[in-house]
Steps between C-alpha positions, in 0.01 A plus 500: 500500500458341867231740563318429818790337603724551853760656278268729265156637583249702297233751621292781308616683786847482571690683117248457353506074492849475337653209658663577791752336775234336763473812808677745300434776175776330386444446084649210432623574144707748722770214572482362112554892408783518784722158345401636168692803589779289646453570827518241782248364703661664817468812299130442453403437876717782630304747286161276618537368837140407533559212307682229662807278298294182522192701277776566264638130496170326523394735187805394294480156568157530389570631195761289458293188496217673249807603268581124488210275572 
């Protein structure tokens, strides 16, 4: 899932290599686990303001286009 990408990055040493927001420890499955939950996306970066509202949008839109392509 986008790893290596601006939006995600991987590394042994940053959690262990779960995917994570590019420049933060940000897991990603954080913000699926957050809209799960029904929270917002606003609710999601105020509790994680290391990653910025474009990651979030960029990653959606990504996953948007896997979901339907």
């Amino acid at each position: 899932m986008l790893k290596g990408s601006l939006i995600i990055t991987t590394s042994p040493e940053i959690m262990g290599g779960t995917p994570v927001f590019a420049g933060t420890r940000v897991p990603a499955m954080t913000l699926f686990d957050y809209l799960k939950a029904g929270e917002s996306i606003d609710d999601f970066l105020d509790g994680f303001p290391t990653v910025t509202r474009e990651q979030v949008i960029a990653l959606l839109e990504e996953v948007g286009k896997q979901r339907v392509g």
